[in-house]
MIDOSE-1310 file (N, C-alpha, C; in nm, 2 decimals, decimal comma, always signed):
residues 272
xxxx	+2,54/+2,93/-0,25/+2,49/+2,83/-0,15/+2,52/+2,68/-0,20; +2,49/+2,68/-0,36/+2,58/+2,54/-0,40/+2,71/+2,48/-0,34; +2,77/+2,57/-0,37/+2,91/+2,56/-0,33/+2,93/+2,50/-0,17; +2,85/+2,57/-0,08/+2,90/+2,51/+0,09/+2,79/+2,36/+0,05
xxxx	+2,71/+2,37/+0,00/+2,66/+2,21/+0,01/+2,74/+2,14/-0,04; +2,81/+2,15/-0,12/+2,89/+2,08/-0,23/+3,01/+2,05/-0,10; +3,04/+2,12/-0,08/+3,13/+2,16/+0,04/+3,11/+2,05/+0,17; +2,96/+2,04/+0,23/+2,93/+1,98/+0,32/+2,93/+1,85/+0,29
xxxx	+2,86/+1,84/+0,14/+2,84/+1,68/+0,09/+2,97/+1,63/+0,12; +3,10/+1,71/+0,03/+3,21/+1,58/+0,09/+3,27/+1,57/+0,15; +3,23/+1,66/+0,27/+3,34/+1,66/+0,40/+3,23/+1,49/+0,51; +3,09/+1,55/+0,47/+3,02/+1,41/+0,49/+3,07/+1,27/+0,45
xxxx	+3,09/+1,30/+0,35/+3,13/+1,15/+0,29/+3,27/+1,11/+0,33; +3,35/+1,18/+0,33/+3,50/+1,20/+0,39/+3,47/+1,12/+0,55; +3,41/+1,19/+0,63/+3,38/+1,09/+0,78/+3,33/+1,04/+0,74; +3,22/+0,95/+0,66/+3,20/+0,82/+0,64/+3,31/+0,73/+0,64
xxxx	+3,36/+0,79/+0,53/+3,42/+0,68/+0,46/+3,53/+0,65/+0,55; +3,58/+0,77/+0,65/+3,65/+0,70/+0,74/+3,67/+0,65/+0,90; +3,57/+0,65/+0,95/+3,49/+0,57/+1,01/+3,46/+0,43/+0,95; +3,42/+0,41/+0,85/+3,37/+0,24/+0,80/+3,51/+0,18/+0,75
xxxx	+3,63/+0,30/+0,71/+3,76/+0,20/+0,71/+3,85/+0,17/+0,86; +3,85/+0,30/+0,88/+3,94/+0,26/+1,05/+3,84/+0,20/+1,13; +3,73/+0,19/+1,15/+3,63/+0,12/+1,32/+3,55/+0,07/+1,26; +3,47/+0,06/+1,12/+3,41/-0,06/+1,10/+3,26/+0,05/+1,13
xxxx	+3,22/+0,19/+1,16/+3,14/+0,26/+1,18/+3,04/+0,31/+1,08; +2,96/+0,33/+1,10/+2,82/+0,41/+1,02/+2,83/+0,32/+0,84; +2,85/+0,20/+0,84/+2,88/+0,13/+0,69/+2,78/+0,17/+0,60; +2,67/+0,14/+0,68/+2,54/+0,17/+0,61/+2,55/+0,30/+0,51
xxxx	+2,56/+0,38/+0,64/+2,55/+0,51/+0,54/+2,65/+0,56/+0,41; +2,73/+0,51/+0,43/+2,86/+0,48/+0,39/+2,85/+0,46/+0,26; +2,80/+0,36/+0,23/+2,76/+0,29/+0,16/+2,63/+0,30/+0,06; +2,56/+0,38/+0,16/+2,43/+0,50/+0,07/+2,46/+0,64/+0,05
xxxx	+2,54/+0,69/+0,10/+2,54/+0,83/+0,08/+2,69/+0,82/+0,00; +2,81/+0,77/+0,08/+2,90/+0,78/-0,01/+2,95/+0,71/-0,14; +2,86/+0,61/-0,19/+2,88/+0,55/-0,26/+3,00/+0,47/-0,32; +3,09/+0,42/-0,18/+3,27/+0,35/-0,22/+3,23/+0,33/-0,35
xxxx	+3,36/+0,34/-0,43/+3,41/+0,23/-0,60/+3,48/+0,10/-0,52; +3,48/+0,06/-0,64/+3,53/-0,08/-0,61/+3,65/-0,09/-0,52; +3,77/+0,00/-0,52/+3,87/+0,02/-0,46/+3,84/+0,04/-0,33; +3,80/+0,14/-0,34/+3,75/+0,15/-0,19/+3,65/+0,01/-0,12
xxxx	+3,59/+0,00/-0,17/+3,51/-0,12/-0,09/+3,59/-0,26/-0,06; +3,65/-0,26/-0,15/+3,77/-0,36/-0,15/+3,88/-0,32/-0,02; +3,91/-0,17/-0,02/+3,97/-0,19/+0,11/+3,91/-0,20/+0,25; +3,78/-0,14/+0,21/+3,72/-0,19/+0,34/+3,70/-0,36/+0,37
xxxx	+3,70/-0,43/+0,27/+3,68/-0,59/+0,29/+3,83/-0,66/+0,34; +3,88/-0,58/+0,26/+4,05/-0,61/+0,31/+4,04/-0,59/+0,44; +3,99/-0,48/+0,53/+3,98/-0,47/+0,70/+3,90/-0,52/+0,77; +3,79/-0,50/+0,72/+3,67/-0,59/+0,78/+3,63/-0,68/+0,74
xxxx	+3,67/-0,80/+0,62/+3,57/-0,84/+0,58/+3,62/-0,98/+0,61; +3,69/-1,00/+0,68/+3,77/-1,16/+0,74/+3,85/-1,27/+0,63; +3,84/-1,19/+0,52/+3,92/-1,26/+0,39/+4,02/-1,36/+0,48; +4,08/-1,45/+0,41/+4,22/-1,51/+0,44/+4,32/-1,42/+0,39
xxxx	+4,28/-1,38/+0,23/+4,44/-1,33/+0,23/+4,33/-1,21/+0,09; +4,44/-1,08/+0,05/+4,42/-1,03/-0,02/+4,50/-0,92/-0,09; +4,55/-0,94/-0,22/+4,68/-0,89/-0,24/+4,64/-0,71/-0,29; +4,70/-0,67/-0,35/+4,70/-0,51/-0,40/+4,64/-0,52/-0,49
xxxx	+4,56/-0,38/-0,52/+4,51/-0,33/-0,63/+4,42/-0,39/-0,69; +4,32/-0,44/-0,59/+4,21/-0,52/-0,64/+4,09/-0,44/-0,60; +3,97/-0,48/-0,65/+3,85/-0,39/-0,68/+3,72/-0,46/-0,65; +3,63/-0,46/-0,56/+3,52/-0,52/-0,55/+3,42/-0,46/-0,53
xxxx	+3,30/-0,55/-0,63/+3,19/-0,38/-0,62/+3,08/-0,44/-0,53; +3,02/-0,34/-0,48/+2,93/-0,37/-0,38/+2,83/-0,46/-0,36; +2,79/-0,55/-0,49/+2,69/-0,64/-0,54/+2,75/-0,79/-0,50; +2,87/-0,74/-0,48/+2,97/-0,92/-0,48/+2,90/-0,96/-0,37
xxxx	+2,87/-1,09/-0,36/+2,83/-1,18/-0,27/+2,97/-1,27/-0,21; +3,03/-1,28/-0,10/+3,13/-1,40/-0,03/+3,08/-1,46/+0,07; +3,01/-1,61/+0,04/+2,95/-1,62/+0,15/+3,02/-1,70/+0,25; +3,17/-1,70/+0,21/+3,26/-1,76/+0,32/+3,37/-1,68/+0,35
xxxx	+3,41/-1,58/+0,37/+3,51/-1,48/+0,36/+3,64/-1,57/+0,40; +3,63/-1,64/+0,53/+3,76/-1,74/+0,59/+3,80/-1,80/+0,49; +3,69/-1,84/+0,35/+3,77/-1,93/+0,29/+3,79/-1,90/+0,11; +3,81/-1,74/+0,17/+3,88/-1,70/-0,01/+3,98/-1,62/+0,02
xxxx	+4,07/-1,68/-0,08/+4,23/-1,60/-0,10/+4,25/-1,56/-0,25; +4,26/-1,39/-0,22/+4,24/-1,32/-0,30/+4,44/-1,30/-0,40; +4,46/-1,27/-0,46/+4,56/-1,21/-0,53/+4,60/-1,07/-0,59; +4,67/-1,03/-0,60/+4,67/-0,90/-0,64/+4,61/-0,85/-0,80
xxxx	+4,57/-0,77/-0,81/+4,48/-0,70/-0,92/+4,40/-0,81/-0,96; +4,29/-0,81/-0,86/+4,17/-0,91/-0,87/+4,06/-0,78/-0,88; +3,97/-0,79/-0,96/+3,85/-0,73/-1,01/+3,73/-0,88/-1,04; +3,61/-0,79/-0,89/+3,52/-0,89/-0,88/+3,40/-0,80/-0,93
xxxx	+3,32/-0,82/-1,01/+3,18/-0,72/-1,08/+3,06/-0,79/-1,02; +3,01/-0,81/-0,92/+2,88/-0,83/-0,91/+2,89/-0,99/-0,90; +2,96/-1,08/-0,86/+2,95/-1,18/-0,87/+2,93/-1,27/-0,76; +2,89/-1,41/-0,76/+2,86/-1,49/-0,59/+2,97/-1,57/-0,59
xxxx	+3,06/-1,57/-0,47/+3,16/-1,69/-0,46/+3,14/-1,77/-0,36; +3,08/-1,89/-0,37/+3,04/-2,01/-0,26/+3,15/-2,09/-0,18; +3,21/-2,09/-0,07/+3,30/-2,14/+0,02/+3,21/-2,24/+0,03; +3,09/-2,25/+0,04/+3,01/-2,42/+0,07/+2,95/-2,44/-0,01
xxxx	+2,87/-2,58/-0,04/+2,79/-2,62/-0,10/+2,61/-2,64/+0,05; +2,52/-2,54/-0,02/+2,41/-2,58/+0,07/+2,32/-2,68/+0,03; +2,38/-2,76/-0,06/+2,26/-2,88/-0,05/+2,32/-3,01/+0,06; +2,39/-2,95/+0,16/+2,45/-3,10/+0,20/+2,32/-3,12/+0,33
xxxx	+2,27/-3,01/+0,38/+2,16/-3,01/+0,49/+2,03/-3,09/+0,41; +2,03/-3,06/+0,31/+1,87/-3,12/+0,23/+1,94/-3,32/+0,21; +2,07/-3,34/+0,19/+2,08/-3,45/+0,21/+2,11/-3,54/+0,31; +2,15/-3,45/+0,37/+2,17/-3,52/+0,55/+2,03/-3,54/+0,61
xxxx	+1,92/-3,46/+0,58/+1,78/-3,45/+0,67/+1,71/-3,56/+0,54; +1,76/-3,59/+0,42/+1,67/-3,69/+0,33/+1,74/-3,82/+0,37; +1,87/-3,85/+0,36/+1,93/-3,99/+0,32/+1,98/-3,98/+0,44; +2,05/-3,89/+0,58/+2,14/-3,97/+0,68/+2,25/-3,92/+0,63
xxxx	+2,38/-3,99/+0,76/+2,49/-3,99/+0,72/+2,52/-3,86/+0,78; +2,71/-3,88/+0,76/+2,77/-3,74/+0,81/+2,82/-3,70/+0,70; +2,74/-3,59/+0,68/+2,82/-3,48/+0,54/+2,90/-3,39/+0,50; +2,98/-3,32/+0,47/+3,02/-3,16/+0,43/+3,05/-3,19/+0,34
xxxx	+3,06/-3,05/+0,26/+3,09/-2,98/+0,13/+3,09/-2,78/+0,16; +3,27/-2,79/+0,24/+3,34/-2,71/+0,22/+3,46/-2,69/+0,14; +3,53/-2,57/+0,08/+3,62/-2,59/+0,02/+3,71/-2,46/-0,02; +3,82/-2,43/+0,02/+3,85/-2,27/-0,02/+3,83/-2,20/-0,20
xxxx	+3,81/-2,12/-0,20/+3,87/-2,08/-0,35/+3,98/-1,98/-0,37; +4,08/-1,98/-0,44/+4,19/-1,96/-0,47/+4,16/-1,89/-0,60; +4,19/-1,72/-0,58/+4,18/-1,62/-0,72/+4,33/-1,58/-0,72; +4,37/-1,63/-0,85/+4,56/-1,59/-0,79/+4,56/-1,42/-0,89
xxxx	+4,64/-1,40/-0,90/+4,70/-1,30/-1,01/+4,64/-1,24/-1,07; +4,57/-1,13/-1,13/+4,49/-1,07/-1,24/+4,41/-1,17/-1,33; +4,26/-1,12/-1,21/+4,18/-1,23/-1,26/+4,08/-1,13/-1,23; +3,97/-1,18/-1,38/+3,88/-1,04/-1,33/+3,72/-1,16/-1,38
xxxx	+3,63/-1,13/-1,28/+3,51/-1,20/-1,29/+3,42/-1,15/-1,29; +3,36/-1,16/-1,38/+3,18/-1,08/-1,42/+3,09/-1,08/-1,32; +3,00/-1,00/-1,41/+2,87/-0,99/-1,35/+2,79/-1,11/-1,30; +2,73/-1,13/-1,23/+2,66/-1,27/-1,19/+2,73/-1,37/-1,23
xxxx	+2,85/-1,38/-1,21/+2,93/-1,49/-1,25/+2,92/-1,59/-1,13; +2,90/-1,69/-1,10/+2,91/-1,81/-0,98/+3,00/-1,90/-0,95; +3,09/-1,95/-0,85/+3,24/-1,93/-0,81/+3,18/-2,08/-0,72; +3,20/-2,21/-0,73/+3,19/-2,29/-0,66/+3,29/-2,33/-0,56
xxxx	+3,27/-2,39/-0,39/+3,37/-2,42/-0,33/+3,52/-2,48/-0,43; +3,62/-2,49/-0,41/+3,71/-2,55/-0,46/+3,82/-2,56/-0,56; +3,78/-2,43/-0,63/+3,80/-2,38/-0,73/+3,91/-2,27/-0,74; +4,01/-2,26/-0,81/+4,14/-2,22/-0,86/+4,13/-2,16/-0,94
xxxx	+4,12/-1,97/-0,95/+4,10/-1,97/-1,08/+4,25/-1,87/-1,12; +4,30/-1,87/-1,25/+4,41/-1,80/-1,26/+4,55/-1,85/-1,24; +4,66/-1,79/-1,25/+4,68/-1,66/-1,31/+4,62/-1,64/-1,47; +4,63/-1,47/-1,44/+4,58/-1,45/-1,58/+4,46/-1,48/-1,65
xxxx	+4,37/-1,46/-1,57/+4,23/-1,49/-1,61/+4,16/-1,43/-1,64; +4,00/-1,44/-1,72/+3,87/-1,44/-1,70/+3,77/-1,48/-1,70; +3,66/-1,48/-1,64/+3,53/-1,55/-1,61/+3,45/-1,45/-1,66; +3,36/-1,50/-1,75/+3,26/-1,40/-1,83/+3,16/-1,39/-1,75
xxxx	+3,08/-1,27/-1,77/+2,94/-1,25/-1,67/+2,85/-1,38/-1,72; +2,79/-1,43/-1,63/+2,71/-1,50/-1,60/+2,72/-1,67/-1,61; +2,87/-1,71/-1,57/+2,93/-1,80/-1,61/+2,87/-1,93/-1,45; +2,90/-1,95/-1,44/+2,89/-2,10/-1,35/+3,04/-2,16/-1,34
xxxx	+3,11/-2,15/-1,24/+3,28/-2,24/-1,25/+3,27/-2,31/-1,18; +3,28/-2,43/-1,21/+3,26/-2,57/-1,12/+3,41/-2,65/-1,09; +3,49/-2,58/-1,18/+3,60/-2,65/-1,17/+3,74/-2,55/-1,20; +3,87/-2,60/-1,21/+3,98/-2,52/-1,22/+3,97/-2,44/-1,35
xxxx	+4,04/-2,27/-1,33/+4,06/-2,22/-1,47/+4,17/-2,21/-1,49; +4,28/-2,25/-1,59/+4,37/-2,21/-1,63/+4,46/-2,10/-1,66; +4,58/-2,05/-1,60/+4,62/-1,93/-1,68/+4,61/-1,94/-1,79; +4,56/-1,79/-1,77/+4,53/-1,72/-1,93/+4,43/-1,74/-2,01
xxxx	+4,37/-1,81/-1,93/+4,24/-1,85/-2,02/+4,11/-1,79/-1,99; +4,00/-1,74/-2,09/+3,89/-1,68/-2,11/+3,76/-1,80/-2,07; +3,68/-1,78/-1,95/+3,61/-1,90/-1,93/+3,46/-1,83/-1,95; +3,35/-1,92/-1,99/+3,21/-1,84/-2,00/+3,16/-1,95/-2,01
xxxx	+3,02/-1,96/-1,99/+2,89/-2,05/-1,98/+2,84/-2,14/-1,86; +2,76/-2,22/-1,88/+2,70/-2,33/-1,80/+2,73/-2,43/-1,80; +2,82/-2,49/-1,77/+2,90/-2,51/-1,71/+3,03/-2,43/-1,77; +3,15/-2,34/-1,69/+3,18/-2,26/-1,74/+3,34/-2,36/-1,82
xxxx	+3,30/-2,31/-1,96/+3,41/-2,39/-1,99/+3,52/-2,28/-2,10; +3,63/-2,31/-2,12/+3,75/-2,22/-2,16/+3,66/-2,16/-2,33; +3,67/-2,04/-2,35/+3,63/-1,98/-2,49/+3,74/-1,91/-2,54; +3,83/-1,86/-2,45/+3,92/-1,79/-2,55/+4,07/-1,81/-2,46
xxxx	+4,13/-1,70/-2,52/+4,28/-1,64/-2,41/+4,25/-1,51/-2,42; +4,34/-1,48/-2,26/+4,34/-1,35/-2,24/+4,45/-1,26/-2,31; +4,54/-1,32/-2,35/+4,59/-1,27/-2,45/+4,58/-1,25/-2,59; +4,46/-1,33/-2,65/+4,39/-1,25/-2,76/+4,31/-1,19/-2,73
xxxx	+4,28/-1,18/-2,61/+4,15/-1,07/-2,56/+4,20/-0,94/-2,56; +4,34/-0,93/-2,50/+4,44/-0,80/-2,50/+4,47/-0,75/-2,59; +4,52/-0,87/-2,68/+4,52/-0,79/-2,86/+4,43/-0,73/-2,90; +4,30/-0,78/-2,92/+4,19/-0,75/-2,98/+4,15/-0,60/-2,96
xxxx	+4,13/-0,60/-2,80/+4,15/-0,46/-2,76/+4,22/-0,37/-2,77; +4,34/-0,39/-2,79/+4,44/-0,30/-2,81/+4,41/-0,26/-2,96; +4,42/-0,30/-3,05/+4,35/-0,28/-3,18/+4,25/-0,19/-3,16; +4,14/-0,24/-3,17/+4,00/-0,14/-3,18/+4,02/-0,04/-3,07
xxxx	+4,08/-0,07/-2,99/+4,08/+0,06/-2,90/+4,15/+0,24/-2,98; +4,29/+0,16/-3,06/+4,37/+0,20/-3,13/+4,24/+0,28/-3,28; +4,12/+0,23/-3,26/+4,04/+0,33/-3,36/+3,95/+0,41/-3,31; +3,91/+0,40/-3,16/+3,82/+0,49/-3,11/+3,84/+0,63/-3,10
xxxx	+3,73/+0,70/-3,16/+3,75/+0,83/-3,17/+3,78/+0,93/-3,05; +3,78/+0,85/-2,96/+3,76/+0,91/-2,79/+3,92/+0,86/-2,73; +4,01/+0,79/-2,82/+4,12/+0,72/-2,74/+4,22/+0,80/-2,69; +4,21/+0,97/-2,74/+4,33/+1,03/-2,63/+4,30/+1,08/-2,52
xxxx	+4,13/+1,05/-2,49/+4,08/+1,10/-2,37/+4,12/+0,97/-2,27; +4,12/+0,89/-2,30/+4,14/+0,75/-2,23/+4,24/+0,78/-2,11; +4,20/+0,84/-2,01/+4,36/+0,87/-1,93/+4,27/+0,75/-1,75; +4,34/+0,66/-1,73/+4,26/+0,62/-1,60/+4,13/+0,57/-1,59
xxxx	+4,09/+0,55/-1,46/+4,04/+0,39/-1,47/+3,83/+0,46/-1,52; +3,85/+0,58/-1,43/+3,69/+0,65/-1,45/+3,67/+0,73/-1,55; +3,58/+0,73/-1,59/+3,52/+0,81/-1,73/+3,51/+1,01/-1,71; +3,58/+1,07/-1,79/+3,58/+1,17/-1,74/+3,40/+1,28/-1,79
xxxx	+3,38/+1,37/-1,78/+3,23/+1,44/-1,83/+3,27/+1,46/-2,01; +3,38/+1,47/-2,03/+3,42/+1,50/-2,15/+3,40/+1,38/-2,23; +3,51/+1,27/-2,15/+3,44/+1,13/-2,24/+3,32/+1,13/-2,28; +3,26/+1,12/-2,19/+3,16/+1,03/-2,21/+3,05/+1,14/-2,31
xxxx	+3,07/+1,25/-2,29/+3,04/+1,35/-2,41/+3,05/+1,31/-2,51; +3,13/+1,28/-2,54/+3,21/+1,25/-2,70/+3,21/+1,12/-2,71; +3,19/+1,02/-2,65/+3,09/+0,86/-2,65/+2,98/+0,89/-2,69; +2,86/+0,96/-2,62/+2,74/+0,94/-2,62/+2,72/+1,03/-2,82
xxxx	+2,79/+1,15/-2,84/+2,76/+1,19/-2,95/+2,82/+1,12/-3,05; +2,92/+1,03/-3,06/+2,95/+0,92/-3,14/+2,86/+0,80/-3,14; +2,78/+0,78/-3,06/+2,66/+0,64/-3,06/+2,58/+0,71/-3,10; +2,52/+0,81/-3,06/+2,38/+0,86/-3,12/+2,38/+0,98/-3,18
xxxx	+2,47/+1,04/-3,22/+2,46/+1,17/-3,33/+2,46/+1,30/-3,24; +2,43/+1,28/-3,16/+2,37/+1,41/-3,05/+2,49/+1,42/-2,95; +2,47/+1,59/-2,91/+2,54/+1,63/-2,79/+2,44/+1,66/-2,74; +2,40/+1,55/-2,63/+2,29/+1,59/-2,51/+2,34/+1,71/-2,43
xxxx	+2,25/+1,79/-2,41/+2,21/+1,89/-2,32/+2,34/+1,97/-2,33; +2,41/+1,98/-2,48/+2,53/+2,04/-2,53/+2,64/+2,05/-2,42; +2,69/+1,94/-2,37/+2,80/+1,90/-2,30/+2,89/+1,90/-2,36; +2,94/+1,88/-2,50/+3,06/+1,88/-2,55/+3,06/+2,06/-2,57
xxxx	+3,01/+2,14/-2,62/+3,02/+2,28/-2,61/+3,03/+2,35/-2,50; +2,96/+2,32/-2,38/+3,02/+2,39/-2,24/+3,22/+2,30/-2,19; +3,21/+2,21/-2,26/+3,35/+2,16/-2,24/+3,41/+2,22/-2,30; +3,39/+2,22/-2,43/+3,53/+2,34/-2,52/+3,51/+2,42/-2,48
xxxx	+3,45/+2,50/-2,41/+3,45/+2,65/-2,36/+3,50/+2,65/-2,26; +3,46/+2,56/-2,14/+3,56/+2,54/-2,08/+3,75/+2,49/-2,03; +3,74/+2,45/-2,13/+3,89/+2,40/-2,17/+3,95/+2,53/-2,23; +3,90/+2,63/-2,33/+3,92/+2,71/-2,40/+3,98/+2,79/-2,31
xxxx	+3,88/+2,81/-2,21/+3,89/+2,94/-2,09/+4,02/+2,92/-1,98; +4,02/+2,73/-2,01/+4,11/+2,74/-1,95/+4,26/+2,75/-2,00; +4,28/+2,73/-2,17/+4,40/+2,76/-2,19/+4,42/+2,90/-2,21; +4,34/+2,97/-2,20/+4,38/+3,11/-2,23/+4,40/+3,22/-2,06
xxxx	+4,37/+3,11/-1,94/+4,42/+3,17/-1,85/+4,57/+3,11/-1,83; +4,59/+2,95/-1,92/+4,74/+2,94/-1,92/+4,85/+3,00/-2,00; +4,78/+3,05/-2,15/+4,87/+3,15/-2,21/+4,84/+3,30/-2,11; +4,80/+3,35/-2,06/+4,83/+3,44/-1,98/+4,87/+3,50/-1,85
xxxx	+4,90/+3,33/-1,81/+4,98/+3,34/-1,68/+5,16/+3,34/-1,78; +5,18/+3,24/-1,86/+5,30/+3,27/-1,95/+5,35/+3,37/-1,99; +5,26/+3,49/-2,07/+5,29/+3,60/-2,09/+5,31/+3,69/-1,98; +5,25/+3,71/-1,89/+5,25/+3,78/-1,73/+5,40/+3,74/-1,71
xxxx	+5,45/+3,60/-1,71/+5,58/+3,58/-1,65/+5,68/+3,63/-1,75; +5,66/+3,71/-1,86/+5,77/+3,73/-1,97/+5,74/+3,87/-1,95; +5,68/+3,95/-1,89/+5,65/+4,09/-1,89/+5,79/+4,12/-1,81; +5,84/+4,22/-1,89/+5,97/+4,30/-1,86/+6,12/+4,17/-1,86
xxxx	+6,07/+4,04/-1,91/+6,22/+4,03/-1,93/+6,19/+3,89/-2,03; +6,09/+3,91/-2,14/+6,12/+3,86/-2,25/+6,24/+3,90/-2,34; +6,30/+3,78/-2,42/+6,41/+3,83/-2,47/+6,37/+3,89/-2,60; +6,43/+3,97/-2,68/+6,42/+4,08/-2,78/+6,39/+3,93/-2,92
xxxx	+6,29/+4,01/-3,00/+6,26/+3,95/-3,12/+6,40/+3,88/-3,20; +6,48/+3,96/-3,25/+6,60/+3,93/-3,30/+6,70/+3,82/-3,26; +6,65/+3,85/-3,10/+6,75/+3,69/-3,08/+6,73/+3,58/-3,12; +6,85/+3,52/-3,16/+6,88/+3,35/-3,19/+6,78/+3,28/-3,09
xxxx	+6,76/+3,17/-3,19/+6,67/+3,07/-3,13/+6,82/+3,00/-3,04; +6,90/+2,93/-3,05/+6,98/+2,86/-3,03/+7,07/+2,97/-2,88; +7,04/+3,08/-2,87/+7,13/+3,18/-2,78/+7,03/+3,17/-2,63; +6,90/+3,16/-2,67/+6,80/+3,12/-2,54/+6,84/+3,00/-2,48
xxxx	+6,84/+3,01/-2,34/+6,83/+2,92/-2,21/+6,75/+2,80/-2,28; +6,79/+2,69/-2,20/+6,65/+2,60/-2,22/+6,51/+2,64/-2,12; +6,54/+2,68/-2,04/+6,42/+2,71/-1,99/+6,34/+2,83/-2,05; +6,41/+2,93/-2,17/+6,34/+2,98/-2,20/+6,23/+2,92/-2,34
xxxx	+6,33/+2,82/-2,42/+6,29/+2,73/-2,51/+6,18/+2,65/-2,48; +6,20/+2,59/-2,37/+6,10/+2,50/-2,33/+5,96/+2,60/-2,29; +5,97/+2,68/-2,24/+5,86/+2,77/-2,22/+5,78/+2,87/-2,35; +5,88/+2,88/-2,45/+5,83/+2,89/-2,58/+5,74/+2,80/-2,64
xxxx	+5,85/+2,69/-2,61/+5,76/+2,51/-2,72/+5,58/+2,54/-2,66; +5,61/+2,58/-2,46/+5,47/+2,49/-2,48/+5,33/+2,58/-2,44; +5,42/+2,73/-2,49/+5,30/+2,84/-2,54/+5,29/+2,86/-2,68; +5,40/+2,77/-2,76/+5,31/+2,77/-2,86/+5,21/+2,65/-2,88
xxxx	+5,24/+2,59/-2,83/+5,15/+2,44/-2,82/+4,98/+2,49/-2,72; +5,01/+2,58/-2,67/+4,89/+2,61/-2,61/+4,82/+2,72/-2,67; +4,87/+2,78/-2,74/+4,83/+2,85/-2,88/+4,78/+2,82/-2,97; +4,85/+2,68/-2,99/+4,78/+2,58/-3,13/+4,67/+2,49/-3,08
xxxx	+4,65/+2,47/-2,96/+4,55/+2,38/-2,90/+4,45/+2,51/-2,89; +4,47/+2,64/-2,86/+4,35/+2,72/-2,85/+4,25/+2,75/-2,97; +4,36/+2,75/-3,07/+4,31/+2,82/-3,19/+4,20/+2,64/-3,29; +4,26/+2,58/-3,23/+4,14/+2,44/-3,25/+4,00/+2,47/-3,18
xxxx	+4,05/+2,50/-3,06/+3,92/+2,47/-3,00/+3,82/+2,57/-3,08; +3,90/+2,72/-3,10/+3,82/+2,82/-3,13/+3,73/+2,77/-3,26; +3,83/+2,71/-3,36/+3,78/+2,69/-3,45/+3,63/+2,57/-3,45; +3,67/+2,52/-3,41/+3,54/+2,38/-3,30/+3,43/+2,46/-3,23
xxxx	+3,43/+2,55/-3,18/+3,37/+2,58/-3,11/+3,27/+2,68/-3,24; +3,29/+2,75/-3,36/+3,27/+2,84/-3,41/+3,17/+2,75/-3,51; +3,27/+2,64/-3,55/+3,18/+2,50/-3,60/+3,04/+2,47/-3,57; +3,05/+2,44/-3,44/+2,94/+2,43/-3,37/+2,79/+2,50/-3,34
């Protein structure tokens, strides 16, 4: 019965999600039941959301505030986290109704290139930020950012580069005990397995052990779809390594490699 719910749940979310991209339909729900990623919500803003401009491969998560859409122009691989970007300034009504006078304080903002902005970070009319940027969570930008530069605080002013931010990370990343799981942008059940029992000592609710069991299970239905295909026309013990096909070689290399990956896990698992 799992299974058809499981089944139902995403064929549900499937017509949300496309409905709220092609017609602009059922968002709400959309939005509560299927819960877009940033990618996705970003393409919906790219359709509906009246941007000026908005390049590829950009990410917006559902907390972003734009309270001028006509007057932000986005760039390609822009990543927005929760942050407010102001096309106006609203104190010009509190000064028009105190002092007189004809006022505005509008102004586009311009995110060019791989620029990525924090959590509650705040984005004032007029403002330039990039290429090559970042704005730290909870920053205030009152004014231009520079390529490549690292900006953070109140008033938000330059703290680093993004190219020693790149180094830095590349380094430490280069010692995490979890770095060959690192494949893409979302955390897989295994990661984060092997995260949580590296911060705190523990395999909650033994998730790393139902994973090796299941990885286990699954190379050993891959060494035995291998062997199934060698039934009745593996070649004889005695033969030269060098006299096999390459496709028989290559199919050796990587049942023994799935041999040697099994006989780990077993051993891991027995650990355990």
């Amino acid at each position: 019965m799992s299974g058809v719910k499981q089944a139902v749940d995403r064929m549900l979310k499937a017509i949300l999600k496309y409905l709220a991209l092609k017609h602009n339909k059922c968002v709400f729900l959309w939005r509560k039941i299927g819960s877009p990623d940033g990618a996705q919500w970003a393409a919906y803003i790219r359709r509906h959301g009246g941007l000026h401009a908005m390049g590829n491969n950009c990410s917006i998560q559902m907390d972003v505030v734009i309270t001028d859409p006509m007057f932000l122009s986005m760039g390609h691989n822009v990543r927005l986290s929760g942050c407010t970007l102001f096309g106006h300034d609203g104190v010009v009504n509190m000064l028009r109704n105190a002092y007189g006078g004809i006022l505005d304080r509008v102004a586009p903002i311009r995110i060019l290139d791989n620029v990525f902005i924090g959590h509650q970070a705040v984005v004032m009319p007029g403002v330039t930020i990039g290429p090559d940027a970042v704005v730290a969570a909870g920053s205030v930008v009152t004014r231009d950012v520079p390529r490549g530069a690292v900006v953070g605080g109140v008033p938000a002013k330059q703290i680093g580069t993004v190219e020693a931010m790149h180094a830095a990370m590349l380094e430490r990343t280069k010692t995490l005990p979890w770095r060959d799981l690192l494949h893409g942008e979302k955390a897989t059940p295994e990661l984060q397995a092997v995260r949580l029992r590296h911060f705190w000592g523990t395999d909650p609710a033994g998730r790393l052990g139902w994973l090796d069991r299941r990885r286990l299970s699954k190379l050993d239905h891959e060494i035995a779809a291998i062997e199934n295909a060698w039934r009745g026309s593996k070649p004889p013990a005695d033969v030269r390594w060098a006299d096999l096909g390459i496709e028989w070689r290559e199919e050796h290399r990587r049942l023994e490699n799935l041999c040697m990956r099994r006989a780990i896990l077993q051993h891991k698992i027995s650990v355990h």
